[in-house]
N, C-alpha and C positions, 0 to 999 in steps of 0.2 A: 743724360746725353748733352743736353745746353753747359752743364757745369763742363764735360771733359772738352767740349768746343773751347771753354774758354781759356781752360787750359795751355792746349795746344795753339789759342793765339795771339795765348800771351807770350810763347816761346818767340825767338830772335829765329824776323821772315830771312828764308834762304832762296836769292833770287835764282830762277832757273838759268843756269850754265850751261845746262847739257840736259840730255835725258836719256841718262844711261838707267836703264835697267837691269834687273838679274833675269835669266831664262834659264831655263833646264834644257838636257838634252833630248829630253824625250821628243816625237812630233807624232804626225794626228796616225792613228793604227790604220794601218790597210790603207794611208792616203796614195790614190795613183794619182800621173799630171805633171804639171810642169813644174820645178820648185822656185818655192816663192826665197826674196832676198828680202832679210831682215829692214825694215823701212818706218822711220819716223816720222810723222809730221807733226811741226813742235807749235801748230793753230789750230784748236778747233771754236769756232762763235755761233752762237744762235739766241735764239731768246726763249722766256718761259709766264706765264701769264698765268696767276694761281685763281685756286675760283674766288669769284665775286664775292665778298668785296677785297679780298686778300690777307695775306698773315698779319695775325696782331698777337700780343701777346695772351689775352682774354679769346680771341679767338669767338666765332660765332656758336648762338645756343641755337636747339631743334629740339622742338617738343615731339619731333619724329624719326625713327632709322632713313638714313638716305646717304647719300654718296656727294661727294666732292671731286672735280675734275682740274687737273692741272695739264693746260698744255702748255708744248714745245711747240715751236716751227721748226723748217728747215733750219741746222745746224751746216754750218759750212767747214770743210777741212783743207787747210792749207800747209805751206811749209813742206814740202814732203822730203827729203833725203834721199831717196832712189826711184826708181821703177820697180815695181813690187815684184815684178814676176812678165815674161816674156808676153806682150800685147798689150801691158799698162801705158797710158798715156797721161802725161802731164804731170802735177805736183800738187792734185787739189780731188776732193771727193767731196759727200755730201752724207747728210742722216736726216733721212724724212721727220715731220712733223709727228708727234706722237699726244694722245691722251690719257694721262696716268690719273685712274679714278682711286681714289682708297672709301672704304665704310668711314662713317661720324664714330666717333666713340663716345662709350655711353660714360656720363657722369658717374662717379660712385658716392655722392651725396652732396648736400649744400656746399657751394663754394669749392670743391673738390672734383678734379685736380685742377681747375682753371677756376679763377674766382666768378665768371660767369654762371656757371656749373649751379641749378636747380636739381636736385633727387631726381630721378628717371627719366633725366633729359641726356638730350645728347647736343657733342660739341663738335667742329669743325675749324676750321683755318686759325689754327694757334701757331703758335712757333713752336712749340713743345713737340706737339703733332706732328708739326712736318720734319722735325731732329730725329724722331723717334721711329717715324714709318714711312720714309721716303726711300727707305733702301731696298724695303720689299716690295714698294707700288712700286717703282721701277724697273724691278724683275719679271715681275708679273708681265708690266706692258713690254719690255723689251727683251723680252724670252728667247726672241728668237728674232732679231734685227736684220732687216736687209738694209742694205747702205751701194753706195756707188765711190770707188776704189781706185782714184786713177785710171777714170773712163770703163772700170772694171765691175760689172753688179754679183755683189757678195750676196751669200745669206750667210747668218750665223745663229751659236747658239750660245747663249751667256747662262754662266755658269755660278759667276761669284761677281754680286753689288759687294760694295765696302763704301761706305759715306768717310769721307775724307778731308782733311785741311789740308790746304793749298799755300804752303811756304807760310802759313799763318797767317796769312792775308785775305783769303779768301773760303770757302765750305764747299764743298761740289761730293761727287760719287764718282768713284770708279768704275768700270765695268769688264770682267776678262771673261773670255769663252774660244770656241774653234768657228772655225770660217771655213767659205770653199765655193766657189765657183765654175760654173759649167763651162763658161768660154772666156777664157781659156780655162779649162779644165785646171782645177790646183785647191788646194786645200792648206789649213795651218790656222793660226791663232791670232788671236785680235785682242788691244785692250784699250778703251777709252777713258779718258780722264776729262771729265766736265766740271768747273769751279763756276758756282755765282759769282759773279763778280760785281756789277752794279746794279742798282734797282733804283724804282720809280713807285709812286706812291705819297698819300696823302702824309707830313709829317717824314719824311722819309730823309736821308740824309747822301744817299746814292752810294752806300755801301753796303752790297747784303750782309755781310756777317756782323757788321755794326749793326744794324739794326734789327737783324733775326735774334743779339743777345740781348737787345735793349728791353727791359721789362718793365715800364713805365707806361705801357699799354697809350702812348703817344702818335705811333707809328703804324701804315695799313701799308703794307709790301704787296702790291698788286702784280707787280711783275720785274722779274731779274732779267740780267743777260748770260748767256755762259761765255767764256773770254778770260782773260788777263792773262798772267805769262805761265801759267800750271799747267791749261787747258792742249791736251794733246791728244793722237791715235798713233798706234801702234801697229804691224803686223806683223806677224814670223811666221821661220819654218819651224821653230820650238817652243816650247810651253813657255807663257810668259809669268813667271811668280814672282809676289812683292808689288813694289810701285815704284813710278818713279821718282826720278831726285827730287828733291822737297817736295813729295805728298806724302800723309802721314796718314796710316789707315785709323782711321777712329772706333772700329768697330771691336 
């Protein structure tokens, strides 16, 4: 996965112009309510704090099974293009804080697959690790996401992670699923796009994707931010499929 990361950023970034997407026609079966207006908002920011002591290339050894937790904070969303749907207010929503825990993986012998890696041990906070299984712990934890919508509190149901490059600039996940709202009553579909964009940490260089490839086992990524110009939300009254402009699904 680290190799096709670098792949794609090594390709020529495509600065966000627009964020045009493709959608189908389809919309949510049996949705009653008010209909929602196709609405972009072309910011979302928040931060992310990976566990103690944070990603390295070696990543940490456990002579035990045990779990890793990576939080988020509130994420903020800006930018918005419309009123989503009749009682939205303003141009700005939000995505609570979340804990995404994944298992350690267990070593499959000396030095293998992380050169920390002892025979029937297990490892933790690699970069390998988190390229590899960050698209399913983020399923898991945001299964079903409630968020706040232009004054509007959604629930949803996410349906498709895709881990993604960000105009080649940046790594982040995508997130698409259906949404729906009690007051005002309404339903339809949601897609998020969150890019790492800077990080902080010992040896670090304050660019996550620079430093999530660096494999020189120099660098401790304790915590990113999500931001720069990729990072976006979405909503419709139609299914939203693909990604948008300069994101590129890696999966």
């Amino acid at each position: 996965m680290i190799r096709k990361m670098l792949v794609v950023a090594a390709a020529a970034a495509m600065p966000l112009a627009s964020l045009a997407l493709v959608s189908t026609t389809s919309s949510v079966a049996g949705a009653a309510g008010l209909p929602i207006t196709d609405t972009v908002c072309s910011s979302v920011s928040g931060s992310v704090n990976f566990d103690p002591p944070g990603l390295s290339t070696n990543g940490q050894l456990s002579a035990v099974k045990g779990t890793s937790t990576t939080t988020t904070g509130v994420s903020s969303i800006s930018g918005c293009n419309n009123l989503f749907v009749t009682g939205a207010v303003g141009t700005t929503g939000s995505l609570p804080g979340n804990n995404l825990v994944s298992k350690y993986s267990k070593c499959t012998g000396a030095g293998t697959p992380v050169p920390e890696c002892i025979s029937k041990q297990y490892y933790f906070d690699s970069t390998a690790g988190f390229a590899s299984a960050g698209g399913s712990t983020i399923k898991k934890a945001l299964g079903k996401p409630a968020f706040t919508f232009e004054g509007v509190a959604l629930s949803g149901k996410t349906t498709v992670v895709h881990e993604v490059s960000c105009g080649g600039v940046d790594i982040g996940f995508s997130l698409t699923g259906t949404v729906k709202s009690k007051t005002p009553k309404t339903a339809g579909f949601f897609q998020f796009v969150a890019c790492l964009h800077s990080d902080s940490g010992p040896g670090t260089t304050g660019n996550f994707l620079t430093d999530l490839n660096d494999n020189t086992n120099t660098k401790t990524i304790a915590s990113a931010t999500i931001g720069g110009s990729f990072s976006s939300a979405h909503i419709s009254p139609t299914a939203i499929t693909g990604e948008p402009a300069g994101i590129t699904d890696l999966t």
